[in-house]
mmJSON file of the N, C-alpha and C atoms, coordinates in Angstrom:
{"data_MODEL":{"atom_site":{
"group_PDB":["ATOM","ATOM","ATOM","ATOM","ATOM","ATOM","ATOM","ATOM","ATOM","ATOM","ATOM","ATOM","ATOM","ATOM","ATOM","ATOM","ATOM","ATOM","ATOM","ATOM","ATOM","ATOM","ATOM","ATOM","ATOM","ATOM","ATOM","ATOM","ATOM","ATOM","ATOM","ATOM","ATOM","ATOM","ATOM","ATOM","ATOM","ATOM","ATOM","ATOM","ATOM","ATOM","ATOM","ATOM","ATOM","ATOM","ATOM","ATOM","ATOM","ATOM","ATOM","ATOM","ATOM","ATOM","ATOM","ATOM","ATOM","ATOM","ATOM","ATOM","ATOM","ATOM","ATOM","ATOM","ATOM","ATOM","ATOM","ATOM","ATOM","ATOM","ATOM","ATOM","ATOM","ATOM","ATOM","ATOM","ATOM","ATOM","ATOM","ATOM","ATOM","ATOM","ATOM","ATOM","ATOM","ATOM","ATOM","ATOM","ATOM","ATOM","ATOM","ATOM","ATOM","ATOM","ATOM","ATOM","ATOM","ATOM","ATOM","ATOM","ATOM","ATOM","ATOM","ATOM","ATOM","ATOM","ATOM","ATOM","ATOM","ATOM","ATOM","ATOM","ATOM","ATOM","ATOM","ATOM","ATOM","ATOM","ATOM","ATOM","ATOM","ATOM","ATOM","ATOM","ATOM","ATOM","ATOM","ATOM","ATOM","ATOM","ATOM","ATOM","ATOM","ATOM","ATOM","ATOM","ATOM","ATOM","ATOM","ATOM","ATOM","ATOM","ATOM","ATOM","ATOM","ATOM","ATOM","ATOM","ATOM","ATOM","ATOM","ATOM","ATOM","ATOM","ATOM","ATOM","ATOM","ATOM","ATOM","ATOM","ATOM","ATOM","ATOM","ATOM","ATOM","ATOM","ATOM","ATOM","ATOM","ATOM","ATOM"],
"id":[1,2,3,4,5,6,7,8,9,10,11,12,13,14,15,16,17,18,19,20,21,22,23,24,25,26,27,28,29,30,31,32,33,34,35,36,37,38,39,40,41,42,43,44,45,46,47,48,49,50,51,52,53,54,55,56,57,58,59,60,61,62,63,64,65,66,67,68,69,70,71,72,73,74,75,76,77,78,79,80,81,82,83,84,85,86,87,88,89,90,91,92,93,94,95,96,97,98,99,100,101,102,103,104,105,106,107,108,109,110,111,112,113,114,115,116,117,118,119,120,121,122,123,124,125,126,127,128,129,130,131,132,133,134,135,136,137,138,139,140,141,142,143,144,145,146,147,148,149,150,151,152,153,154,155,156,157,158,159,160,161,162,163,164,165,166,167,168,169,170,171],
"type_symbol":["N","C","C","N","C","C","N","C","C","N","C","C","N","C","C","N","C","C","N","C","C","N","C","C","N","C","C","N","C","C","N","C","C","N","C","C","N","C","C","N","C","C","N","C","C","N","C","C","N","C","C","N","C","C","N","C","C","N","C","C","N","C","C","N","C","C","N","C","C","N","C","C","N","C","C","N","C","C","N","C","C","N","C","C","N","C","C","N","C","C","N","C","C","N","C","C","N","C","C","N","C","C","N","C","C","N","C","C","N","C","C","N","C","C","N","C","C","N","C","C","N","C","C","N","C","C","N","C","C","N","C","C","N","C","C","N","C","C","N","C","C","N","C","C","N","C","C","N","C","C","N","C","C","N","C","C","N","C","C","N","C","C","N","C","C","N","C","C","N","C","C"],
"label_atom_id":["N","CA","C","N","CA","C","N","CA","C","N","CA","C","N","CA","C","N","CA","C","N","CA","C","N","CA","C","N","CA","C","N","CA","C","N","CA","C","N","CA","C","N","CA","C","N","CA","C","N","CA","C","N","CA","C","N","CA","C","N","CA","C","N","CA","C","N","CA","C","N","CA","C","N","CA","C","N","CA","C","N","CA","C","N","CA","C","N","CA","C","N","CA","C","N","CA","C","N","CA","C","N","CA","C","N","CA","C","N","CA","C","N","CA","C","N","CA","C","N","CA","C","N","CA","C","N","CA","C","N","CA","C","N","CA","C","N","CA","C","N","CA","C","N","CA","C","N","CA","C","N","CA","C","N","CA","C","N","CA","C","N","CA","C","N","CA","C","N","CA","C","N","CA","C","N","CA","C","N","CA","C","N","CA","C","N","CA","C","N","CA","C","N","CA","C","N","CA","C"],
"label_alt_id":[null,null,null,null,null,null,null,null,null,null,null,null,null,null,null,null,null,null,null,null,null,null,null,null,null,null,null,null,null,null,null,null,null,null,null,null,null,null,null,null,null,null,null,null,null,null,null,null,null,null,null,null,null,null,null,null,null,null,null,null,null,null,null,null,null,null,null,null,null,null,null,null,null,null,null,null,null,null,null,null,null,null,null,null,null,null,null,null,null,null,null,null,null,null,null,null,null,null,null,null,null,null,null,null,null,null,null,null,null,null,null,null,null,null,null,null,null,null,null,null,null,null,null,null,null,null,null,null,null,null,null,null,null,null,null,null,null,null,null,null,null,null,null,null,null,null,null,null,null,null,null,null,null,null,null,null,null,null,null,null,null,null,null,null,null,null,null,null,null,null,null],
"label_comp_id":["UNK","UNK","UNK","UNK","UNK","UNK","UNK","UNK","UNK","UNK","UNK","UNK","UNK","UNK","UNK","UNK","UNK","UNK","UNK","UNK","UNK","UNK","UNK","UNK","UNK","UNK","UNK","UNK","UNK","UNK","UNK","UNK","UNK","UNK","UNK","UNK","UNK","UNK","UNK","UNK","UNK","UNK","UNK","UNK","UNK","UNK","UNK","UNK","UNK","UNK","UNK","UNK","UNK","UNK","UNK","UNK","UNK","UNK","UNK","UNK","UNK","UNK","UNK","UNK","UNK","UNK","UNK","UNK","UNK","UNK","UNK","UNK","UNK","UNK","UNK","UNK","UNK","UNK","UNK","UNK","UNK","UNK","UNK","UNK","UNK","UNK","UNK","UNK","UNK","UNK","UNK","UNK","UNK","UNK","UNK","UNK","UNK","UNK","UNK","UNK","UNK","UNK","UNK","UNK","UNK","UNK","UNK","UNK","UNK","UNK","UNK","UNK","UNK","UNK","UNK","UNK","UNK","UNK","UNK","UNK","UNK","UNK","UNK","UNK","UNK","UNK","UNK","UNK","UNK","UNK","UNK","UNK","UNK","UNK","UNK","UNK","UNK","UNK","UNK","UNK","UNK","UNK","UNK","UNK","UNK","UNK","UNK","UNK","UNK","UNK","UNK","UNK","UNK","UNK","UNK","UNK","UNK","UNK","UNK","UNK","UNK","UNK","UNK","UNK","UNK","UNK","UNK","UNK","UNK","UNK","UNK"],
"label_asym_id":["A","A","A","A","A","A","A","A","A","A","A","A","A","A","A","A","A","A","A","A","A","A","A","A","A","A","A","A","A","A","A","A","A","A","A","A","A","A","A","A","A","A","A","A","A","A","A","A","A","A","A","A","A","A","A","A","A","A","A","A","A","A","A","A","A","A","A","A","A","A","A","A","A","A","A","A","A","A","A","A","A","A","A","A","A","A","A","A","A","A","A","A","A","A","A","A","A","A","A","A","A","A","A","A","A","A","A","A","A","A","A","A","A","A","A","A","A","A","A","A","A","A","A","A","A","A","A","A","A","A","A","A","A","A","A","A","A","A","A","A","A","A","A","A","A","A","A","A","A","A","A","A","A","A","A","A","A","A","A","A","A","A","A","A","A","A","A","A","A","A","A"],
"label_entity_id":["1","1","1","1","1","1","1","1","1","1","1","1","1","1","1","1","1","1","1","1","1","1","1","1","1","1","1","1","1","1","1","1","1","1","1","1","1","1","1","1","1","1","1","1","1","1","1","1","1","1","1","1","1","1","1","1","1","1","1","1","1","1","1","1","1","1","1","1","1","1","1","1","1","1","1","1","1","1","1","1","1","1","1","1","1","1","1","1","1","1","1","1","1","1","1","1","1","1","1","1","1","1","1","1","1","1","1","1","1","1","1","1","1","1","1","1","1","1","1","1","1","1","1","1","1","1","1","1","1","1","1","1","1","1","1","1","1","1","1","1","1","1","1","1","1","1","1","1","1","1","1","1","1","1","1","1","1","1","1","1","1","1","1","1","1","1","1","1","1","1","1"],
"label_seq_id":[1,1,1,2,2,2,3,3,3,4,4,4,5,5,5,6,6,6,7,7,7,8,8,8,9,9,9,10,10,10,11,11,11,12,12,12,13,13,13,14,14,14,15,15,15,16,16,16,17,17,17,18,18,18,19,19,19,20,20,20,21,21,21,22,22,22,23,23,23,24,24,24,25,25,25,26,26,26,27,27,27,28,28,28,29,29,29,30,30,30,31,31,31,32,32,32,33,33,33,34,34,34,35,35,35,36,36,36,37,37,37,38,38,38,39,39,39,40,40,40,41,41,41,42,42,42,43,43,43,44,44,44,45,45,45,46,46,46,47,47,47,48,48,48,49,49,49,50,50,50,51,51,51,52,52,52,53,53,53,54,54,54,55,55,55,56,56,56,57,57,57],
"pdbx_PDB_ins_code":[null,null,null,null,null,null,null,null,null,null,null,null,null,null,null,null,null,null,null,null,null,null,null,null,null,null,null,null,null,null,null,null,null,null,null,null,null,null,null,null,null,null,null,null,null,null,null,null,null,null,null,null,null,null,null,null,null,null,null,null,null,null,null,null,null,null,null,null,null,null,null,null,null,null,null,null,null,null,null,null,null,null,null,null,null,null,null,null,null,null,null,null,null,null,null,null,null,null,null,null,null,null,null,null,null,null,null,null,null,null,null,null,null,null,null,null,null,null,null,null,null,null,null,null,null,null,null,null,null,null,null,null,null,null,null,null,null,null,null,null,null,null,null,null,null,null,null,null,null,null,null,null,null,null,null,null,null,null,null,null,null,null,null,null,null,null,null,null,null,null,null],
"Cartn_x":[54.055,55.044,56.23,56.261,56.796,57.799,57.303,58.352,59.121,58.452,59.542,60.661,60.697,61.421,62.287,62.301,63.459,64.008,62.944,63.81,64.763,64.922,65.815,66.684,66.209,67.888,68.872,68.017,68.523,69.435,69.096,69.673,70.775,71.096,72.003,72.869,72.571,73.483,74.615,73.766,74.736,75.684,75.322,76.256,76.787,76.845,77.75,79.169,78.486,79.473,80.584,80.593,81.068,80.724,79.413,79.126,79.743,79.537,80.518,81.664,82.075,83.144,83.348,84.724,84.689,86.357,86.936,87.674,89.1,89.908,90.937,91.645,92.031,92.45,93.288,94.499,96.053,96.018,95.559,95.831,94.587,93.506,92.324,91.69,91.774,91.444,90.106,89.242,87.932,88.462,87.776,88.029,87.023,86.998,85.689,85.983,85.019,85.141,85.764,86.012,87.041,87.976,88.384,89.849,90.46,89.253,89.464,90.189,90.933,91.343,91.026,91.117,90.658,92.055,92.6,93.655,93.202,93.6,93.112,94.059,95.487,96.399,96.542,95.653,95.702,94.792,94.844,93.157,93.135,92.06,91.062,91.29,90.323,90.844,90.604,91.478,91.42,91.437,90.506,90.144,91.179,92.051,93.374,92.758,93.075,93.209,94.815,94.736,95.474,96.866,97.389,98.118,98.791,97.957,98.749,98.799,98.403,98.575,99.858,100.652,101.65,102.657,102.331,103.578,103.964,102.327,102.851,102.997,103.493,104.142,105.299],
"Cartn_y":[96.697,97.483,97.776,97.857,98.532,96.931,95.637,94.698,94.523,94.843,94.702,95.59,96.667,97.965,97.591,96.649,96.092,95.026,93.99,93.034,93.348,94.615,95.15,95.694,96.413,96.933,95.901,94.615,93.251,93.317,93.086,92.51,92.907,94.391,95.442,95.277,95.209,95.001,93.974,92.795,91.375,91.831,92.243,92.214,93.515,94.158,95.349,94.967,93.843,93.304,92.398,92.124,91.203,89.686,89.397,88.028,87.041,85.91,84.477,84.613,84.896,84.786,83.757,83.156,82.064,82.52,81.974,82.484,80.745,81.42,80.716,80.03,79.041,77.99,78.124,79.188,79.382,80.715,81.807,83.172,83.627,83.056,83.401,84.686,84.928,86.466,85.625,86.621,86.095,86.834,86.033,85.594,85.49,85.882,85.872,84.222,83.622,82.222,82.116,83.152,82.868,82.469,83.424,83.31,82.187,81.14,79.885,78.932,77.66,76.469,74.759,74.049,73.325,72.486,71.838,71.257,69.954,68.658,67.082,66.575,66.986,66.001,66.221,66.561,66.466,65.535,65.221,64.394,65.288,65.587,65.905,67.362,67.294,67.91,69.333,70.557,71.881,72.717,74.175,75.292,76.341,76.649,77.751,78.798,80.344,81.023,80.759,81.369,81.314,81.829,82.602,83.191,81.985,81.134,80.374,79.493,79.369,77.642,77.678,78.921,79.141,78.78,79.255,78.808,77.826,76.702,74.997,74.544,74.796,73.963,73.295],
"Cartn_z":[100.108,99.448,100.369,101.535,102.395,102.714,102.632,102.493,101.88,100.308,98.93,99.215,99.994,100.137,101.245,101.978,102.986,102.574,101.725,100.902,100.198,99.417,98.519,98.897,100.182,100.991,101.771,102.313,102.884,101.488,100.244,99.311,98.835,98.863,98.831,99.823,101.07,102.006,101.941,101.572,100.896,99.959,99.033,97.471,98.111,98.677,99.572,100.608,100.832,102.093,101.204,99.889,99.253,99.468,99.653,99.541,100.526,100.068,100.898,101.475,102.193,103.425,104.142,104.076,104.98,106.021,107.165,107.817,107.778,107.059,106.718,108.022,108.115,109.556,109.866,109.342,109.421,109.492,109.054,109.343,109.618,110.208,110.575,109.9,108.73,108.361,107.479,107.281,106.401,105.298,104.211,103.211,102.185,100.921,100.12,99.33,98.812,99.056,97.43,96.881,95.597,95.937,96.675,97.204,98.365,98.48,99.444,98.689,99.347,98.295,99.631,99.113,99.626,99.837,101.064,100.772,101.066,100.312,100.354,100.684,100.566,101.314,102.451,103.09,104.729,105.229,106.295,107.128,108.59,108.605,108.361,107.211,105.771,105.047,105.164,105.345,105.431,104.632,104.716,103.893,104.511,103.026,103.828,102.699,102.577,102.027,100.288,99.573,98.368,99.182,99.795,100.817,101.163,102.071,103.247,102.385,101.446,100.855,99.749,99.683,99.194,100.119,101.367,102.83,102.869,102.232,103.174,101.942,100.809,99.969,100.047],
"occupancy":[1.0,1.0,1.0,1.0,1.0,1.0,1.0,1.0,1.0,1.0,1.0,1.0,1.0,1.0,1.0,1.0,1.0,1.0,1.0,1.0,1.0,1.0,1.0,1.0,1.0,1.0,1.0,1.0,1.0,1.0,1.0,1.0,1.0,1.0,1.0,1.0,1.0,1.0,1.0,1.0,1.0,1.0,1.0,1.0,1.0,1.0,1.0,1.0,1.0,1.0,1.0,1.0,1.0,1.0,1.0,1.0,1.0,1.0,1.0,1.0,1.0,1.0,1.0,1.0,1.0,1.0,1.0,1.0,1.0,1.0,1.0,1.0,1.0,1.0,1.0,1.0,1.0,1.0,1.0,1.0,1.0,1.0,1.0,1.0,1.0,1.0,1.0,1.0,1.0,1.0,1.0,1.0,1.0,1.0,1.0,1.0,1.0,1.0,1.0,1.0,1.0,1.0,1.0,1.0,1.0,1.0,1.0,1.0,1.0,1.0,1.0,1.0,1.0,1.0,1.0,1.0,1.0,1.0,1.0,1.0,1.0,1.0,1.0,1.0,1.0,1.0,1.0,1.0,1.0,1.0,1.0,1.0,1.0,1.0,1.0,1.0,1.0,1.0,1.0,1.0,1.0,1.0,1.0,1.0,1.0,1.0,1.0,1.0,1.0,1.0,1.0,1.0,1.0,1.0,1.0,1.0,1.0,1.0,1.0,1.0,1.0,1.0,1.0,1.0,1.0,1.0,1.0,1.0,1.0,1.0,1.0],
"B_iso_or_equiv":[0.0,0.0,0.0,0.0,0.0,0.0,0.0,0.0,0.0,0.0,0.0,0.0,0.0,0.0,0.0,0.0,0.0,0.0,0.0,0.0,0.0,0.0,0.0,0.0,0.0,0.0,0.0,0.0,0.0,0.0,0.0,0.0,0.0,0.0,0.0,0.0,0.0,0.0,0.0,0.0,0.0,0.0,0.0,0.0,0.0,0.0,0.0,0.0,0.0,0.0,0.0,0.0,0.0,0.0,0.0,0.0,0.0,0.0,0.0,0.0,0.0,0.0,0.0,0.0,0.0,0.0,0.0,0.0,0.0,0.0,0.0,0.0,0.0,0.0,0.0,0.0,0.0,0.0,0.0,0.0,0.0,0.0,0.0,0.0,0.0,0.0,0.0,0.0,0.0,0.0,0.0,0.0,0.0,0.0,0.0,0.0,0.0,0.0,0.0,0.0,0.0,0.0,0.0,0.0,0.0,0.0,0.0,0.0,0.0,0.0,0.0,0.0,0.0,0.0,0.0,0.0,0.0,0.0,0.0,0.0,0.0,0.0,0.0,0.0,0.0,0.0,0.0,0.0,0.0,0.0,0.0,0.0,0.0,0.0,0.0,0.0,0.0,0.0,0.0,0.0,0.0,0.0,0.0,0.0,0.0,0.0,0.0,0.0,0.0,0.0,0.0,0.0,0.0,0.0,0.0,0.0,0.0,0.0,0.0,0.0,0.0,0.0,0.0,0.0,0.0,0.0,0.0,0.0,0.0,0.0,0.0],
"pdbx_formal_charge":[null,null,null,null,null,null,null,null,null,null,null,null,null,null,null,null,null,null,null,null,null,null,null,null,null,null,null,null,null,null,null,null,null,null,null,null,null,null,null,null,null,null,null,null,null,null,null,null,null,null,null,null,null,null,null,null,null,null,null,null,null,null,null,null,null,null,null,null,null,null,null,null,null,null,null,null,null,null,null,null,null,null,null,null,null,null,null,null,null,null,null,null,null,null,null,null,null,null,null,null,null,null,null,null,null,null,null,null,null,null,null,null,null,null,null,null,null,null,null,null,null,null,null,null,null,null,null,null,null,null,null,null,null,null,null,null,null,null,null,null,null,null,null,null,null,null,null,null,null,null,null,null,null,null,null,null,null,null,null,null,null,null,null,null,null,null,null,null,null,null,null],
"auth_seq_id":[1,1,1,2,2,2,3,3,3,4,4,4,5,5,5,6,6,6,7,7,7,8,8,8,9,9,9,10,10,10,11,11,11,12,12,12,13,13,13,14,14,14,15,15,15,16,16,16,17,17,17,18,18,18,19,19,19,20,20,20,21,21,21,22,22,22,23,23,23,24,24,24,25,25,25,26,26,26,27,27,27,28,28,28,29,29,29,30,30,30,31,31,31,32,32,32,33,33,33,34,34,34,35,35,35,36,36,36,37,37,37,38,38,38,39,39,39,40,40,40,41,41,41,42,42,42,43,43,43,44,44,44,45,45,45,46,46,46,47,47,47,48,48,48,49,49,49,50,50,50,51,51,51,52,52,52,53,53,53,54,54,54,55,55,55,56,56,56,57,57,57],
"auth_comp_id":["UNK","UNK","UNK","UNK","UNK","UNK","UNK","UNK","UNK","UNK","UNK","UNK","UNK","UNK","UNK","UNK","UNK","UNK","UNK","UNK","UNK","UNK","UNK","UNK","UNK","UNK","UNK","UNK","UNK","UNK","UNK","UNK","UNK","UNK","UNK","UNK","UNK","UNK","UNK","UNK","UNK","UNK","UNK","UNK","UNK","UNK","UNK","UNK","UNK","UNK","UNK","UNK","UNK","UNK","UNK","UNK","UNK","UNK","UNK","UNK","UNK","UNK","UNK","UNK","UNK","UNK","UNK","UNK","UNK","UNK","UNK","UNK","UNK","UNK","UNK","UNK","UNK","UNK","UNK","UNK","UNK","UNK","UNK","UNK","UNK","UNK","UNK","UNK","UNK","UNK","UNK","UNK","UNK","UNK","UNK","UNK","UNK","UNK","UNK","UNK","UNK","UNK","UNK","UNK","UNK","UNK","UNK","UNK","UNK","UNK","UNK","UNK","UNK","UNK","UNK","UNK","UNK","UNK","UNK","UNK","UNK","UNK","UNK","UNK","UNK","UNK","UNK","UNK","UNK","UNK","UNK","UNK","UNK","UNK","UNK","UNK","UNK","UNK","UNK","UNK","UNK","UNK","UNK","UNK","UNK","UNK","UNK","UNK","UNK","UNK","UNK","UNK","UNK","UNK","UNK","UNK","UNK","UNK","UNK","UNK","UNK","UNK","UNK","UNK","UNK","UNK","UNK","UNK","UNK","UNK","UNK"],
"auth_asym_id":["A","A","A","A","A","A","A","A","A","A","A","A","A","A","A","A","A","A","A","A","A","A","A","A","A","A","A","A","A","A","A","A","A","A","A","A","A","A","A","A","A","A","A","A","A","A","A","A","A","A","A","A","A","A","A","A","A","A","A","A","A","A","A","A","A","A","A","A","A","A","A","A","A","A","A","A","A","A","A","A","A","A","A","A","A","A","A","A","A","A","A","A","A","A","A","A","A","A","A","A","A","A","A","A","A","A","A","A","A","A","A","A","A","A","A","A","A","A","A","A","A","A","A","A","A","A","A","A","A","A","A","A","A","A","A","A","A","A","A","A","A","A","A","A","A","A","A","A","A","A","A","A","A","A","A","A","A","A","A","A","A","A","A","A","A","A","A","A","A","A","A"],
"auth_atom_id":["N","CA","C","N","CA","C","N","CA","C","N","CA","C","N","CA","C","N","CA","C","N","CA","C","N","CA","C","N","CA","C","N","CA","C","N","CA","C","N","CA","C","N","CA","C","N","CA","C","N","CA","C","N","CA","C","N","CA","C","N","CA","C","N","CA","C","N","CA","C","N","CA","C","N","CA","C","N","CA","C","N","CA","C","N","CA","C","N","CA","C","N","CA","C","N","CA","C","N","CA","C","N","CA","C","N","CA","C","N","CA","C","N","CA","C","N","CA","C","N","CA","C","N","CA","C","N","CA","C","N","CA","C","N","CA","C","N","CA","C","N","CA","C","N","CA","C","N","CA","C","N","CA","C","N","CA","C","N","CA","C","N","CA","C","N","CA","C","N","CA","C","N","CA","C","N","CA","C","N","CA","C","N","CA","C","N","CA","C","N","CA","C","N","CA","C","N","CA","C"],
"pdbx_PDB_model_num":[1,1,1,1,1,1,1,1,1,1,1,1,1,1,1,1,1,1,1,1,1,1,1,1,1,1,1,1,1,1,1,1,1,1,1,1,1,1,1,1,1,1,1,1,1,1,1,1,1,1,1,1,1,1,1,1,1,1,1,1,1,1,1,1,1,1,1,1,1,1,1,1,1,1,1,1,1,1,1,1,1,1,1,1,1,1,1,1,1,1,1,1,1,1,1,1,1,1,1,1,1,1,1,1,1,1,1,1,1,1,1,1,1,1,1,1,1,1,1,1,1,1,1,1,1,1,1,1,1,1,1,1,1,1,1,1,1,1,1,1,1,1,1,1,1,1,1,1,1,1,1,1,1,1,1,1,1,1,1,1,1,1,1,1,1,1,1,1,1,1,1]
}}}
């Protein structure tokens, strides 16, 4: 019982912190992974935030 009862606060802690975070390659700020975009016209291809990917248009 006493596991189920840390599994559930582990679990809380997650959906507390806002989930998936990833840290954008141009303004280094983390980032919840909605708000990531993937750019393909580059090589090697890069993950910018919605933010910076307005700059390099």
């Amino acid at each position: 019982m006493a596991e189920d009862k840390s599994r559930s606060e582990t679990k809380s802690k997650k959906s507390a912190s806002g989930g998936v975070t990833f840290k954008c390659r141009l303004c280094e700020k983390q980032k919840p992974i909605s708000e990531m975009k993937v750019i393909t016209r580059f090589r090697p291809v890069i993950v910018i935030c919605r933010d910076c990917e307005k700059g390099i248009q």
